[in-house]
N, C-alpha and C positions, 0 to 999 in steps of 0.2 A: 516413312515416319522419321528418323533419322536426319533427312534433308529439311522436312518441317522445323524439327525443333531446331537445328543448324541454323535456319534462316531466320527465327524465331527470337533468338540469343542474339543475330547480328547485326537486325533493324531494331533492335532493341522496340518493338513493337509498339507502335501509338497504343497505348492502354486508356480506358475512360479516365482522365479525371487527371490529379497530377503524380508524377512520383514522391512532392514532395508533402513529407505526412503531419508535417506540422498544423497546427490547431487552428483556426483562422483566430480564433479571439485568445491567443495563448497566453498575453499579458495581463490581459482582463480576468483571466481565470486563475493565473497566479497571484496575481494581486489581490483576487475577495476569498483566497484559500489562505494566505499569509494574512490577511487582517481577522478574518477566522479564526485561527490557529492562535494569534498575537491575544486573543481577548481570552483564553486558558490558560491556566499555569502551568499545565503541560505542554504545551502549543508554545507558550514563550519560551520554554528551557530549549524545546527541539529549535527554534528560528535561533537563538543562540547560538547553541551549537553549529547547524546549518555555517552561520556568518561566521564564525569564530573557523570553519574549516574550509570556506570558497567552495561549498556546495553549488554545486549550478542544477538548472532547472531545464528542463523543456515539457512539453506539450502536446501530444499527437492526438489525432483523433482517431478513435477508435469504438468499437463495438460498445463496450459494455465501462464504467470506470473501472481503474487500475493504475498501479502504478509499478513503475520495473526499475531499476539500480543498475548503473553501471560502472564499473570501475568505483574508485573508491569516493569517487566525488561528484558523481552526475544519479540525479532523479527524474524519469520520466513519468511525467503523469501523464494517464489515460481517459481522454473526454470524449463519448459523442458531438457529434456536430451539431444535432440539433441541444445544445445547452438548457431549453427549459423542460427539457426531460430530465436532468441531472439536479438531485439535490447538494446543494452546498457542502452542506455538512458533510456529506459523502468524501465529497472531494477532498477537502481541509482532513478528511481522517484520513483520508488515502497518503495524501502527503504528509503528514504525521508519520504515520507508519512507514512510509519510505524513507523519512530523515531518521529514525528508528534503527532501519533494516543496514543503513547507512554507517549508523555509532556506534552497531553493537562492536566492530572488533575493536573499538577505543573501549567497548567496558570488556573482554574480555570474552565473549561471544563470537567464536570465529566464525567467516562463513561459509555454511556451508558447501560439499563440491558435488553437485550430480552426477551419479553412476559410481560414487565411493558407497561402498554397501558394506564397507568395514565396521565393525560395532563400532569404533570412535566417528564412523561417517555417518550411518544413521542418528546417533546421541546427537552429533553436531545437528543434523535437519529437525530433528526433533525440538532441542534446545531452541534451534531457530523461528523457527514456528509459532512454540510456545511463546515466547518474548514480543515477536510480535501481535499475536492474536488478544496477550495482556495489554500491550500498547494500545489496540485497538480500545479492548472494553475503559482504559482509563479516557482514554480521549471521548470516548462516547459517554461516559459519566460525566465529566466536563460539562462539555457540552448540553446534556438534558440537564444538570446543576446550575447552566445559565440562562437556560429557555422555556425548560422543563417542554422540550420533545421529545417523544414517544415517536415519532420517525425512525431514527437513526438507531435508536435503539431495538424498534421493528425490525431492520436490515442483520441486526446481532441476531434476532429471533431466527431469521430465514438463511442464515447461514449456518445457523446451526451452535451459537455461542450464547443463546440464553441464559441456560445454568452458571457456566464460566464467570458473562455478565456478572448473573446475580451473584456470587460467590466475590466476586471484587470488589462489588458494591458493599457485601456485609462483613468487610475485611479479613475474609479468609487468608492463611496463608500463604505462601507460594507455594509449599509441597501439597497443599489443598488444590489448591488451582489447579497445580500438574498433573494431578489425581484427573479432575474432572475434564479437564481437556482431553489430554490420552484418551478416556473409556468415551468423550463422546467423538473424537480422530477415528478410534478403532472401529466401534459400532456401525461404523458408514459400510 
C-alpha cells in the first residue's frame, strides 16, 4: 500500500481532466456579477471599496456556488461549469458577501481564526457570520427592490434566513437581527 501511494505522489498521476481549476468563462462571470452588483447601492459601495483596496478576483469551478477569501485581498468565487444552472443574482451576492467578508477588519470586525474556541474566538465567528449573513439579506433586498424577484429571496428561505430577511426588510435593529439569527444558528 505504501509503494502505491509512493508512486502515486511521484507520477503525479494523469488525473481526468485538468489540475488547473480555474473557471472556463471566469471573465464573463466576473464581469455580469460586477455590473450586478454596480446597479445596487450596496453593490457600488462594496465595488468601491473592492478598487479603492486592489481586491483581486478569481474563479473556479466548482460544485455548488460560493465564495472563499484569501489573504487580505484575494476573492474566490465558486461556479459550476455548466453556468445556466447558476442564477446571476446568486453569484453577484456571493461576491458581495465576499468583498464584505474582505472589509470587515477595515470596519473593525476581526477575522475570525478556526479552532480558537476562546469565548473572544467564538464571539469573533459569531460576529462574523452575523455581518455577513446581514450583508447577504441587504444585497438580496436590493436586488428584489430592482426586479422584484422572489428567487433569490427563495434561496434566503432554503437556507434558512427567511425571518432574518424579513426582520431587515422591516427595519429591525441590529440586536433584533442578532436575536433572531442566533435562535435560528442554534435550532439547526
Amino acid at each position: 500500500m505504501n509503494d502505491m501511494l509512493k508512486e502515486f505522489g511521484d507520477s503525479h498521476a494523469q488525473m481526468a481532466g485538468s489540475m488547473d481549476y480555474q473557471h472556463p468563462q471566469a471573465q464573463i462571470i466576473l464581469d455580469e456579477c460586477q455590473g450586478m452588483l454596480g446597479k445596487l447601492p450596496e453593490g457600488k459601495r462594496l465595488l468601491a471599496f473592492a478598487q479603492e483596496n486592489g481586491i483581486k478576483y478569481q474563479v473556479i469551478t466548482g460544485k455548488v456556488p460560493d465564495f472563499h477569501i484569501s489573504g487580505n485581498d484575494l476573492l474566490t468565487l465558486v461556479c459550476p461549469a455548466n453556468t445556466k444552472a447558476v442564477d446571476l443574482d446568486e453569484m453577484a451576492c456571493n461576491m458581495g458577501m465576499g468583498i464584505r467578508a474582505l472589509e470587515q477588519p477595515h470596519i473593525g470586525i476581526p477575522r475570525p481564526h478556526p479552532g480558537n474556541n476562546t469565548p473572544e474566538g467564538i464571539h469573533a465567528v459569531r460576529r462574523h457570520f452575523l455581518d455577513i449573513t446581514v450583508e447577504m439579506c441587504k444585497i438580496v433586498s436590493e436586488i428584489y427592490d430592482m426586479d422584484n424577484k422572489s428567487k433569490i429571496v427563495d434561496l434566503l428561505d432554503k437556507l434558512g434566513h427567511r425571518e432574518l430577511y424579513e426582520a431587515y426588510r422591516s427595519g429591525k435593529s441590529k440586536e433584533e437581527m442578532a436575536d433572531i439569527y442566533f435562535k435560528s444558528v442554534n435550532a439547526v
